[in-house]
Residue frames as a rotation matrix with the C-alpha (Angstrom) as fourth column:
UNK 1
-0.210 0.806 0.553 88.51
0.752 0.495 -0.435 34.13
-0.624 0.324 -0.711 157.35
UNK 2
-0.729 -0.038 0.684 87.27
0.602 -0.510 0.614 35.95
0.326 0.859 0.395 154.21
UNK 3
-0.651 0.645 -0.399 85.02
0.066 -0.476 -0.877 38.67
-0.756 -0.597 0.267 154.95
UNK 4
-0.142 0.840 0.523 81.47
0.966 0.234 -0.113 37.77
-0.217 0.489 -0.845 152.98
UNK 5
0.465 0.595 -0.655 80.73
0.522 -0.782 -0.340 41.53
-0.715 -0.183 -0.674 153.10
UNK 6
-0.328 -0.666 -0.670 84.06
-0.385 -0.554 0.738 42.73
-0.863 0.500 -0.075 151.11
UNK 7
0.882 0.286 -0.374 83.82
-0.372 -0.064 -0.926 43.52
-0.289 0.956 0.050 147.51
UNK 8
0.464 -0.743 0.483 86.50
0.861 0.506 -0.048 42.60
-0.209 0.438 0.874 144.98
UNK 9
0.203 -0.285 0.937 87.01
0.590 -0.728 -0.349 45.49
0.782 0.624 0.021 144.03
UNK 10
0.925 0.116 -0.363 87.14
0.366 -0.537 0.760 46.79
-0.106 -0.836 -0.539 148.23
UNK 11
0.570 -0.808 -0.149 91.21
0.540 0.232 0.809 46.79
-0.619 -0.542 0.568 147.67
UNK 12
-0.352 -0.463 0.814 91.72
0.923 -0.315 0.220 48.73
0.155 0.829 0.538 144.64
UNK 13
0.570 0.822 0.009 89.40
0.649 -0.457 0.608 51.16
0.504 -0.341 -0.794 146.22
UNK 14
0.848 -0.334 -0.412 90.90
0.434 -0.011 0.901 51.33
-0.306 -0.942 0.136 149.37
UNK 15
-0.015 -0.968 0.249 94.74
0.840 0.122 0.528 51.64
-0.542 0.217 0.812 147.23
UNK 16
-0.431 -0.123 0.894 93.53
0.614 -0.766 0.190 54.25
0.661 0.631 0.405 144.81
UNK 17
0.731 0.456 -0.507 92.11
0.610 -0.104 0.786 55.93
0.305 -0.884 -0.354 147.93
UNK 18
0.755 -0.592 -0.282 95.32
0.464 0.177 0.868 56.26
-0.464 -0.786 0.409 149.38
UNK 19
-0.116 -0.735 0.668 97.46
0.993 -0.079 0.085 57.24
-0.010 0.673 0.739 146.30
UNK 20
0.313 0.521 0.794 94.56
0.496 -0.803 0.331 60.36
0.810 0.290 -0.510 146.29
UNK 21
0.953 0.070 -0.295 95.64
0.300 -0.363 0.882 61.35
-0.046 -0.929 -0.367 150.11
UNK 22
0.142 -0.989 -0.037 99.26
0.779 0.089 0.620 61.03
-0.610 -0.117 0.784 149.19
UNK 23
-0.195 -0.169 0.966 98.86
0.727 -0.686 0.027 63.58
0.658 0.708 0.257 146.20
UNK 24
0.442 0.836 0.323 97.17
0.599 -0.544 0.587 65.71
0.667 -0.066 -0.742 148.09
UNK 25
0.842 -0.476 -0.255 99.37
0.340 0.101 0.935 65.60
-0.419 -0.874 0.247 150.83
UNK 26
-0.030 -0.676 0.736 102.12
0.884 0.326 0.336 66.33
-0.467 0.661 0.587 148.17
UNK 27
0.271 0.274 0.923 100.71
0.583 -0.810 0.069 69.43
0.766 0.519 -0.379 146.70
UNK 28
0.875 0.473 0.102 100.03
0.183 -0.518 0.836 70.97
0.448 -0.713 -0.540 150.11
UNK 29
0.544 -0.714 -0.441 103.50
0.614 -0.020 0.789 70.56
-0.572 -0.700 0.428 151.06
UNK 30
-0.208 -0.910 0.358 104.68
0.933 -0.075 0.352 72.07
-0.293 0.407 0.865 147.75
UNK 31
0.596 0.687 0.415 102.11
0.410 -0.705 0.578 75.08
0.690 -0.174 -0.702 148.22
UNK 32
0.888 0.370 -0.273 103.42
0.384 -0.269 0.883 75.70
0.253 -0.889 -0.381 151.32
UNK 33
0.189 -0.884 -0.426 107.29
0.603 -0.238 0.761 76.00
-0.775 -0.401 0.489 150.66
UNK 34
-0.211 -0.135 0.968 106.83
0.895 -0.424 0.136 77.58
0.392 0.895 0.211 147.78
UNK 35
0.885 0.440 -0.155 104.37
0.415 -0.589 0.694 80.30
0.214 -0.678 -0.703 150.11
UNK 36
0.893 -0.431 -0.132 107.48
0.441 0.896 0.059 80.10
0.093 -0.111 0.989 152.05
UNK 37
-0.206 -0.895 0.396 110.24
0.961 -0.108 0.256 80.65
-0.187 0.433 0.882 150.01
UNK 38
-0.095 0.148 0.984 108.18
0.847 -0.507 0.158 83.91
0.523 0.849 -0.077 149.14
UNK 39
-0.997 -0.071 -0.011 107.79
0.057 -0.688 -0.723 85.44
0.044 -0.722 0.690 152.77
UNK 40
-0.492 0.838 0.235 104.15
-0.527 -0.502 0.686 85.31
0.693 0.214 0.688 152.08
UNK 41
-0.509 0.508 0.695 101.32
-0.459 0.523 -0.718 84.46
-0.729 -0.684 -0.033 155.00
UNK 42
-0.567 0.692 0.447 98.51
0.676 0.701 -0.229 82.23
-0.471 0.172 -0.865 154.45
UNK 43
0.314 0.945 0.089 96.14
0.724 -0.178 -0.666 85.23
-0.614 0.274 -0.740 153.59
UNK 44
-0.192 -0.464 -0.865 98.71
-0.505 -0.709 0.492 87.43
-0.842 0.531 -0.098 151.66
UNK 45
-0.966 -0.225 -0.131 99.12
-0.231 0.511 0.828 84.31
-0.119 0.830 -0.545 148.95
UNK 46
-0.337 0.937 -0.095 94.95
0.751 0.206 -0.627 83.68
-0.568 -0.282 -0.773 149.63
UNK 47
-0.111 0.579 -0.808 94.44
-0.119 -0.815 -0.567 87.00
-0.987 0.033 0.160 148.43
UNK 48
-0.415 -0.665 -0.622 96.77
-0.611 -0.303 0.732 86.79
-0.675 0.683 -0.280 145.43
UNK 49
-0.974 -0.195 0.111 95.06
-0.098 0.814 0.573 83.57
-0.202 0.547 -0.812 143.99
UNK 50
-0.479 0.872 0.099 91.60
-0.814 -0.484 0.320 84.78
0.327 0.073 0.942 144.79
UNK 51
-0.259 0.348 -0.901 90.77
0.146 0.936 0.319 82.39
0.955 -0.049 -0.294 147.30
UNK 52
0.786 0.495 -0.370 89.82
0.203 0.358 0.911 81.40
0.583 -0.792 0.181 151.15
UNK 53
-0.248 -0.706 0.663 92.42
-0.953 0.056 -0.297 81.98
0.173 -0.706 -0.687 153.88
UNK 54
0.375 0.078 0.924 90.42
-0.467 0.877 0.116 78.33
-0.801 -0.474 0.365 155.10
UNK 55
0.812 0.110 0.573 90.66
0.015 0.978 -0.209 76.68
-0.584 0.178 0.792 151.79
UNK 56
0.059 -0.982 -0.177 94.72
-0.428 0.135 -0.894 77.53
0.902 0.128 -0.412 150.74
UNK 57
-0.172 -0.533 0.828 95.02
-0.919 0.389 0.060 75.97
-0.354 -0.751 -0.557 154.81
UNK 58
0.437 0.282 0.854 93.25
-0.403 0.910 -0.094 72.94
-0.804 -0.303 0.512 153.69
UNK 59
0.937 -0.314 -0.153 95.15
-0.059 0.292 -0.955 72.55
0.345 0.903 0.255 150.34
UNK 60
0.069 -0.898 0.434 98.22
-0.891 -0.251 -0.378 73.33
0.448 -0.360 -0.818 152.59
UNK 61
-0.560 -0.255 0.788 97.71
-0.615 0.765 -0.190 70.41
-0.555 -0.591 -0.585 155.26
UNK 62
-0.932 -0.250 -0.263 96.49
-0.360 0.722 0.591 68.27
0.042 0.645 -0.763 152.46
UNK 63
-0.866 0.481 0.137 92.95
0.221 0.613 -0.759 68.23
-0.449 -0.627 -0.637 153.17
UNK 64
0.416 0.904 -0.099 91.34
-0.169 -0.030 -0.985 68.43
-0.893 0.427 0.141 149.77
UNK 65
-0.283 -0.879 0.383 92.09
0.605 0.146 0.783 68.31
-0.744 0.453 0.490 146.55
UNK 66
-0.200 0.097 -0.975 92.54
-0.309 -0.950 -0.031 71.86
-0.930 0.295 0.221 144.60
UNK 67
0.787 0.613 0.065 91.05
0.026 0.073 -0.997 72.09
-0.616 0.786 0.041 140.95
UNK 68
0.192 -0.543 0.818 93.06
0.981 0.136 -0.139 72.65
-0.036 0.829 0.559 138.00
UNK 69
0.536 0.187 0.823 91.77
0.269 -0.962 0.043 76.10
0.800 0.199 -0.566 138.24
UNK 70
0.983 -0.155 0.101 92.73
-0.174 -0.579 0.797 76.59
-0.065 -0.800 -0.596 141.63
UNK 71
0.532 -0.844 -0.066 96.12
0.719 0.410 0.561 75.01
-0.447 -0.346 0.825 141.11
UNK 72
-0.082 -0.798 0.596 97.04
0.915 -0.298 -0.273 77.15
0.396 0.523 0.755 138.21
UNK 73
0.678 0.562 0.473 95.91
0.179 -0.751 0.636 80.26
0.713 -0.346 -0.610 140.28
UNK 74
0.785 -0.613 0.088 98.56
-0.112 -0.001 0.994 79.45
-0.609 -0.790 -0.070 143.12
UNK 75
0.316 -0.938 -0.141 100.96
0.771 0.167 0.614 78.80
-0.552 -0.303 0.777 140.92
UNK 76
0.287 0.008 0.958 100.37
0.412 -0.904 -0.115 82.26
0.865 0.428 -0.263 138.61
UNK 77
0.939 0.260 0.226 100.60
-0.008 -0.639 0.769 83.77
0.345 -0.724 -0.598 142.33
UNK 78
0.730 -0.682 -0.050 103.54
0.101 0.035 0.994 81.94
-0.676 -0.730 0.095 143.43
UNK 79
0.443 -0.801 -0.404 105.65
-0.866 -0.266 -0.423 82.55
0.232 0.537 -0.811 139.98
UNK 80
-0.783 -0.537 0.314 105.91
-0.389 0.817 0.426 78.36
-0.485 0.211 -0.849 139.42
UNK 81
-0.647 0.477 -0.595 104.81
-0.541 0.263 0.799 76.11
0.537 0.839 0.088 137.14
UNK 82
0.399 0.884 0.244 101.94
-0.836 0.242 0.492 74.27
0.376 -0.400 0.836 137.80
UNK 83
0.734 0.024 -0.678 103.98
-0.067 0.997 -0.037 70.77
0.675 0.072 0.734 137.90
UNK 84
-0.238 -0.555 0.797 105.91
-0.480 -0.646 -0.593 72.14
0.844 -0.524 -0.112 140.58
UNK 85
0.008 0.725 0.689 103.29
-0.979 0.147 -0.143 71.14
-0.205 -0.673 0.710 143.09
UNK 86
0.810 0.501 -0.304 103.49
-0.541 0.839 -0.057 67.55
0.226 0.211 0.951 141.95
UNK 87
-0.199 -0.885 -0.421 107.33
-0.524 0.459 -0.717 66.62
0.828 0.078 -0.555 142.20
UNK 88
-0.429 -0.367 0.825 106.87
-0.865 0.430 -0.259 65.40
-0.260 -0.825 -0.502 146.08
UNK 89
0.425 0.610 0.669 104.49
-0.434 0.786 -0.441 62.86
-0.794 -0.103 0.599 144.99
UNK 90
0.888 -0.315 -0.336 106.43
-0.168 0.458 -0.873 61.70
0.429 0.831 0.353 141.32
UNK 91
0.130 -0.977 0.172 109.83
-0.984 -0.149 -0.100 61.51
0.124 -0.156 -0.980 143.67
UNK 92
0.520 -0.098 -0.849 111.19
0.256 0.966 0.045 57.30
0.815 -0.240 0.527 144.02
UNK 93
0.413 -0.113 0.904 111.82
-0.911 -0.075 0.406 56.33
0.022 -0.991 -0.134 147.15
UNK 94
-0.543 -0.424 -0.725 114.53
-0.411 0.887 -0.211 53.46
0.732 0.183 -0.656 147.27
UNK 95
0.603 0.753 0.264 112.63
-0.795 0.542 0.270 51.07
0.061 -0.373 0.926 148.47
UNK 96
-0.306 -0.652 -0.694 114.57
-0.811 0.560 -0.169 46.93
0.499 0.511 -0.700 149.47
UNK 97
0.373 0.619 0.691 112.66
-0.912 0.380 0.152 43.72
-0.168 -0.687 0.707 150.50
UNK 98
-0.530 -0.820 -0.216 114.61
-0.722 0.570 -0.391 40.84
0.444 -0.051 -0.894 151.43
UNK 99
0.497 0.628 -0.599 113.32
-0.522 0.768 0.371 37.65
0.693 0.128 0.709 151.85
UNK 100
0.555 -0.575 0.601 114.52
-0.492 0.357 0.794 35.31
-0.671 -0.736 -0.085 154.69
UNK 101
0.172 -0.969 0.177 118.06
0.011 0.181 0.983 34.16
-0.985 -0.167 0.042 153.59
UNK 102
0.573 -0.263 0.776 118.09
0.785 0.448 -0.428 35.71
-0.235 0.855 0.463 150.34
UNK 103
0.708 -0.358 -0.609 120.37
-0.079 -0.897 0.435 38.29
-0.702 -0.259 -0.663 151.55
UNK 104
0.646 -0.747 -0.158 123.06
-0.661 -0.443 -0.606 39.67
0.383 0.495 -0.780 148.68
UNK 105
0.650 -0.760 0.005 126.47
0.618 0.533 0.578 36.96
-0.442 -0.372 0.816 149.50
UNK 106
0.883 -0.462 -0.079 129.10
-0.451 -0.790 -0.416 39.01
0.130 0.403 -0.906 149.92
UNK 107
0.330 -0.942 -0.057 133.37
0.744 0.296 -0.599 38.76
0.581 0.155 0.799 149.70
UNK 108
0.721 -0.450 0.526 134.64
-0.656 -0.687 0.313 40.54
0.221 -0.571 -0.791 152.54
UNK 109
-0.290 -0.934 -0.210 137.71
-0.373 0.312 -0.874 39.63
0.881 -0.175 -0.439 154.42
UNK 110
-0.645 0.172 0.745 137.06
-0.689 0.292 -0.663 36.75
-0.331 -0.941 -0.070 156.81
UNK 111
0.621 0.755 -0.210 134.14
-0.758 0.509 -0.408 35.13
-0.201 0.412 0.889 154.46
UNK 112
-0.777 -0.193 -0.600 134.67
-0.302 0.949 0.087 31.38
0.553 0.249 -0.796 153.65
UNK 113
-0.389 0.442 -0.808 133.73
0.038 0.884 0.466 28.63
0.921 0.151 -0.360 154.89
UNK 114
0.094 0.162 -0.982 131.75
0.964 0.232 0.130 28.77
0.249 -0.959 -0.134 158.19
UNK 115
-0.337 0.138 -0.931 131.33
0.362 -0.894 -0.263 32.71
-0.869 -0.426 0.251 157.83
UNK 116
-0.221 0.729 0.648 128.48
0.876 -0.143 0.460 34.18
0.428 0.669 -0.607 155.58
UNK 117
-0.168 0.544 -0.822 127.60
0.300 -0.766 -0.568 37.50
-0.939 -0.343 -0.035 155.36
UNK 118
0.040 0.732 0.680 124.60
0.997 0.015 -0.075 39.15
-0.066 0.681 -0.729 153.44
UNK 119
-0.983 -0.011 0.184 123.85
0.014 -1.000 0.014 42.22
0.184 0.016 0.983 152.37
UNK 120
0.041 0.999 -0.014 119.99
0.742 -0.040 -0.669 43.42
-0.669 0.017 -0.743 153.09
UNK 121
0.693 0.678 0.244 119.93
0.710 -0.584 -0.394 46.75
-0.125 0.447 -0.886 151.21
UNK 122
-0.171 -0.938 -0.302 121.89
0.767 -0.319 0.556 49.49
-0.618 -0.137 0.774 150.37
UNK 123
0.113 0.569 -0.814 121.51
0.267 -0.807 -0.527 53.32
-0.957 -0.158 -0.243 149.65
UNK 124
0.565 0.459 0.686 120.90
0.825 -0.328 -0.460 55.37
0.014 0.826 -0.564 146.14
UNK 125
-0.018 0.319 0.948 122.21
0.551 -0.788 0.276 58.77
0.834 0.527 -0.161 145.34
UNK 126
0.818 0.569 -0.081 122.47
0.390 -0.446 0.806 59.77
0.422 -0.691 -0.586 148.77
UNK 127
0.172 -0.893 0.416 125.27
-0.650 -0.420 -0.634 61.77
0.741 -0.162 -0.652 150.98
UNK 128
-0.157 -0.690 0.707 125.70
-0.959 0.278 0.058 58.80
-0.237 -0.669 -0.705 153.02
UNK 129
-0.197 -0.035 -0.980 126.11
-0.650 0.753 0.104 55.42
0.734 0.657 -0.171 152.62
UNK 130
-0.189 0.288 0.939 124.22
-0.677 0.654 -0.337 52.58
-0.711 -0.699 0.071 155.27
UNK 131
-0.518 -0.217 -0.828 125.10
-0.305 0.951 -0.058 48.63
0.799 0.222 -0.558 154.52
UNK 132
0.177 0.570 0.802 123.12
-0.950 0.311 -0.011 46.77
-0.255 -0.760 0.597 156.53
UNK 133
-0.322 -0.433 -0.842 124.76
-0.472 0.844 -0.254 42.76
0.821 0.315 -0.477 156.56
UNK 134
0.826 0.553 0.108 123.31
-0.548 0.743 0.385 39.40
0.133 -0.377 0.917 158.15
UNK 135
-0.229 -0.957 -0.178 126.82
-0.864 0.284 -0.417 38.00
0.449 0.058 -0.892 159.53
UNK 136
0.821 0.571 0.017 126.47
-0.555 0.789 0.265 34.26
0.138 -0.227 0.964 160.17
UNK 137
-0.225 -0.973 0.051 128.89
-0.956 0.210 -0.203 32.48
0.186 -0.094 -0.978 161.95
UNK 138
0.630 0.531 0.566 128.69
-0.767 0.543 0.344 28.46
-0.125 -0.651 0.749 162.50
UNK 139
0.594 -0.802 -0.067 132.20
0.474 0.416 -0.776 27.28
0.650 0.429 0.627 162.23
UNK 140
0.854 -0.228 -0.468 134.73
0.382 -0.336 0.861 27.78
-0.353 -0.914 -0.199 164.95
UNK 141
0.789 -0.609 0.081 137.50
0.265 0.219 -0.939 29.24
0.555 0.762 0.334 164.14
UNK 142
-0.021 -0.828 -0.561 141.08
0.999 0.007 -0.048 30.12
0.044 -0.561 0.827 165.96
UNK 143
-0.861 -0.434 -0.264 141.87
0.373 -0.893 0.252 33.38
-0.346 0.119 0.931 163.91
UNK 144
0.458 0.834 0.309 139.21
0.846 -0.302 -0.439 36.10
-0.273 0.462 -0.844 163.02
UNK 145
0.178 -0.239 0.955 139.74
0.787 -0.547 -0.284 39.07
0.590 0.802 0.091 160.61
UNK 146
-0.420 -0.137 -0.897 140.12
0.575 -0.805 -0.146 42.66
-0.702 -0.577 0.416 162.44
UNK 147
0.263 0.944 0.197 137.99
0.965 -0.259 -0.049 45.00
0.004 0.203 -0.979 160.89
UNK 148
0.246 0.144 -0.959 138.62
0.357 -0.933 -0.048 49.32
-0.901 -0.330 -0.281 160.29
UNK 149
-0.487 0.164 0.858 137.11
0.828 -0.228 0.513 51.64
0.280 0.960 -0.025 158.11
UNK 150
-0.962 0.270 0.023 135.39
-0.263 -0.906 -0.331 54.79
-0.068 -0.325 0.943 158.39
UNK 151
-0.296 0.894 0.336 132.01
-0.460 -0.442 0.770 55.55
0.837 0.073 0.542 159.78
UNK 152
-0.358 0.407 0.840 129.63
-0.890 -0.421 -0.176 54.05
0.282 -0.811 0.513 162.22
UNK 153
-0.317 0.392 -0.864 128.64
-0.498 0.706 0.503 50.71
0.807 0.590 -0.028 163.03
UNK 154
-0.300 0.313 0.901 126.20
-0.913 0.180 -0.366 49.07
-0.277 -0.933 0.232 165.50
UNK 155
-0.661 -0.303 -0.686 125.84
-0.396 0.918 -0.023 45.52
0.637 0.257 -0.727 165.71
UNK 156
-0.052 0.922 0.383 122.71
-0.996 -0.074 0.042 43.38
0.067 -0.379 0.923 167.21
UNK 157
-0.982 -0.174 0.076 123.14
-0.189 0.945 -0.268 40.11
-0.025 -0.277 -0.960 168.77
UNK 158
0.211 0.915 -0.344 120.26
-0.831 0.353 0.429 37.69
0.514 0.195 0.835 167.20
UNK 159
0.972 0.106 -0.209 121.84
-0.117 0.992 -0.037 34.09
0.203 0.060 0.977 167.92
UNK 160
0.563 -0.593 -0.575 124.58
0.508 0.798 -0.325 32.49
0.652 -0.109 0.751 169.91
UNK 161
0.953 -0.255 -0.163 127.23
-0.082 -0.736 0.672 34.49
-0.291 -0.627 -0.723 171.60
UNK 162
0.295 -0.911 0.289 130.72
0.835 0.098 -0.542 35.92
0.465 0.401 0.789 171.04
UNK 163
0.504 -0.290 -0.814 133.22
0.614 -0.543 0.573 38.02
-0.608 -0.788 -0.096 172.54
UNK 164
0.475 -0.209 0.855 133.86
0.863 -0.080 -0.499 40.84
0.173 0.975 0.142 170.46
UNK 165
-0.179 -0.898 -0.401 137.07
0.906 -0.309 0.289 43.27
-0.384 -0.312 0.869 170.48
UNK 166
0.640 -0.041 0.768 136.53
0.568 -0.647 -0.508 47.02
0.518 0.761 -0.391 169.38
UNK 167
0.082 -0.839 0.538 140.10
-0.603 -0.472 -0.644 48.57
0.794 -0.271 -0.545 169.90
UNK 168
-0.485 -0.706 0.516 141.40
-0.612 -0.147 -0.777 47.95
0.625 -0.693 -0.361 173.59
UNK 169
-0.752 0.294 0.590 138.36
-0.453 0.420 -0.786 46.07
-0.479 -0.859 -0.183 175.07
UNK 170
-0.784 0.398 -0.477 136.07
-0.104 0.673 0.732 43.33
0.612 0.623 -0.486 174.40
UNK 171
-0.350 0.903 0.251 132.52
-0.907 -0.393 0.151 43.08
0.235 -0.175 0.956 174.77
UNK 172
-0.748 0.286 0.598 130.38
0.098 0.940 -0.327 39.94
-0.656 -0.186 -0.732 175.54
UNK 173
-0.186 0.980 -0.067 127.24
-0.973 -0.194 -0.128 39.76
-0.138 0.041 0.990 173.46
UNK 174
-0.712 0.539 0.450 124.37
0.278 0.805 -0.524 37.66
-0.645 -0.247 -0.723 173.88
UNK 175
-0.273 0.646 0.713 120.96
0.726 -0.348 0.593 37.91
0.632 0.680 -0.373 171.54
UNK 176
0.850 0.514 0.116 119.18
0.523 -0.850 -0.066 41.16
0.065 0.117 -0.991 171.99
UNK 177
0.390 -0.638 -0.664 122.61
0.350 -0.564 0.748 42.95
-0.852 -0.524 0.003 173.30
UNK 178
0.831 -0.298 0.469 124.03
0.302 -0.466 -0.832 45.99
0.466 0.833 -0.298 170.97
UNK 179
-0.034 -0.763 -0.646 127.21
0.771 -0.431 0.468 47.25
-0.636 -0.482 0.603 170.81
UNK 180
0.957 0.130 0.257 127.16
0.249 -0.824 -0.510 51.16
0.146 0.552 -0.821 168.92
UNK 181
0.606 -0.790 0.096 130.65
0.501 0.473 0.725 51.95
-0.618 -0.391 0.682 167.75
UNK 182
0.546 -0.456 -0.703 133.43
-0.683 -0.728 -0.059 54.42
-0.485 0.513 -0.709 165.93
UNK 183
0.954 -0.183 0.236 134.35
0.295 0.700 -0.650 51.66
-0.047 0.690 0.722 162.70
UNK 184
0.714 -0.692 -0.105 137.48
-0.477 -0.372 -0.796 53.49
0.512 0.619 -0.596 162.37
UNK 185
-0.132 -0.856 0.500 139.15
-0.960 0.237 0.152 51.66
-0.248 -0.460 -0.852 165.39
UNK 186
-0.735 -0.409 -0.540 140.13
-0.483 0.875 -0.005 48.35
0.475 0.258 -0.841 164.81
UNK 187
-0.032 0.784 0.620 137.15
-0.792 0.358 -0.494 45.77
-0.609 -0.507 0.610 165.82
UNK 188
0.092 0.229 -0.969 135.93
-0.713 0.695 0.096 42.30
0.695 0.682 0.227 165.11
UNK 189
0.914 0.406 0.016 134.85
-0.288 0.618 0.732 38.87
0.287 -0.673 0.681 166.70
UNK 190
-0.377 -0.856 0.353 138.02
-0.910 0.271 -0.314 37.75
0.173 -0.440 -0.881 169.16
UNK 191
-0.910 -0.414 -0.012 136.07
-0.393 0.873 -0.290 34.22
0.130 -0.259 -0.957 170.42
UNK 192
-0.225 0.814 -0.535 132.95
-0.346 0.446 0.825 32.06
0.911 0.371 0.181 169.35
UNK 193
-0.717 -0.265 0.645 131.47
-0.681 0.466 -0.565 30.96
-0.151 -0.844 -0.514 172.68
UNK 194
-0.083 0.817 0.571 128.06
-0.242 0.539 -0.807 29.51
-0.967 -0.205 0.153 171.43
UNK 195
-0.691 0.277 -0.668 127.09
-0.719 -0.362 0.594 28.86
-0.077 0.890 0.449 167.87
UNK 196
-0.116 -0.844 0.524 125.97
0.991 -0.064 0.117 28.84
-0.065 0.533 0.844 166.14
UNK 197
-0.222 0.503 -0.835 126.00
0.458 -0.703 -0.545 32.76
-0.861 -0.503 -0.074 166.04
UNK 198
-0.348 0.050 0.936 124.50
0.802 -0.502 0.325 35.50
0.486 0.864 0.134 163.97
UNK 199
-0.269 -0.255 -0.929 124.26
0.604 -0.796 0.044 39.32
-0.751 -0.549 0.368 164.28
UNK 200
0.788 0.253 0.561 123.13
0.542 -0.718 -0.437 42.40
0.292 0.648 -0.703 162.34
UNK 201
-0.463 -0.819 -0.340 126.00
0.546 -0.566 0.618 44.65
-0.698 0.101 0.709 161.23
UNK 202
0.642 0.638 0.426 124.75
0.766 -0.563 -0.310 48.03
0.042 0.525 -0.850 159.88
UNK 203
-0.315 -0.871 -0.376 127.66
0.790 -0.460 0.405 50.61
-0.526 -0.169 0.834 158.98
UNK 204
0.737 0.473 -0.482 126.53
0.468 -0.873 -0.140 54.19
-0.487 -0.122 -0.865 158.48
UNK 205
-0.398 -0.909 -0.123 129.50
0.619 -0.365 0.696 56.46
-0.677 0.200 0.708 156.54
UNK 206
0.063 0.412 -0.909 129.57
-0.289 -0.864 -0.412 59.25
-0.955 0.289 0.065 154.35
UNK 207
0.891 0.089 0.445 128.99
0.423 0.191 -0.886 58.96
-0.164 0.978 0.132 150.62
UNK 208
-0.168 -0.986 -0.006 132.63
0.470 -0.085 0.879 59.13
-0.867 0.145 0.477 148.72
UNK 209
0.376 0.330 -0.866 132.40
-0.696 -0.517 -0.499 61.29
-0.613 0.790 0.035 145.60
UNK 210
0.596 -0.312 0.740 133.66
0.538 0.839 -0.080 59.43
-0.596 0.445 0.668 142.54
């Protein structure tokens, strides 16, 4: 039910609210490693800027928010620019939101008919790479692919059941059951017992230079 009492305007509030905690929070962290990086205490760099020992703590743990004046004061002390203090908050944060079944269709070995697998999301710019994939089986089949590659990969029984080989032994899973696993040995479903089935497959590895 709508709440009679809220304004229109209660959510933009509330959001630009929040954006103000996050700066804040943001400075204080880049106050503090700067500080830091310099060997300096709380009241050495306090002195230097001609402030509080209390209010460089609260600008530290984000609990205010520091003038212009005071900013350029800390950062004359700490020997950075003022916009220094802003990068945590201007950084992007990959960010991926996947609707039910509008996961990425991918071409792997084994896809066709009566095996679907999605992508959900997939890292940026980072030193490792995590695939996270929505594998849908609902087609029996005799033969199934074998699987090895490098990194990590843990799998999460959602629907049906299958008996699944990594190297030398095979697993049962059932929904909720995980199986956490070194990708490099040889692995992959050996025998549909229920469908139909699906699973989360999430493979962890290092980032490859180009």
């Amino acid at each position: 039910m709508p709440d009679p009492d809220k304004q229109p305007d209660d959510d933009a509030l509330m959001s630009q609210q929040h954006s103000v905690e996050a700066l804040e929070i943001a400075i204080g962290k880049q106050v503090r490693a700067s500080r830091k990086r310099l060997n300096l205490t709380v009241a050495a760099l306090a002195k230097q800027a001609q402030l509080s020992t209390g209010m460089l703590s609260k600008i530290e743990n984000g609990q205010t928010s520091p003038s212009l004046v005071t900013l350029t004061s800390l950062a004359n002390a700490l020997q950075v620019p003022v916009t220094s203090f802003f990068r945590g908050y201007e950084e992007q944060r990959d960010v991926t939101y996947i609707k039910a079944g509008e996961g990425l269709p991918i071409e792997r070995r084994g896809s066709g008919a009566g095996h679907q697998y999605q992508l959900l999301g997939h890292t940026i710019g980072k030193p490792y790479n995590i695939e996270p994939y929505l594998i849908t089986i609902d087609d029996q089949s005799e033969v199934f692919p074998v699987f090895q590659h490098a990194g990590t990969e843990l799998i999460y029984m959602l629907e049906g059941r299958v008996t699944y080989r990594h190297a030398n032994k095979t697993y049962t899973l059932e929904p909720g059951d995980t199986l956490f696993f070194d990708a490099e040995a040889s692995h992959g479903p050996d025998e549909i017992q229920k469908l139909p089935c699906r699973y989360l497959s999430v493979i962890i590895s290092e980032a490859t230079t180009p």
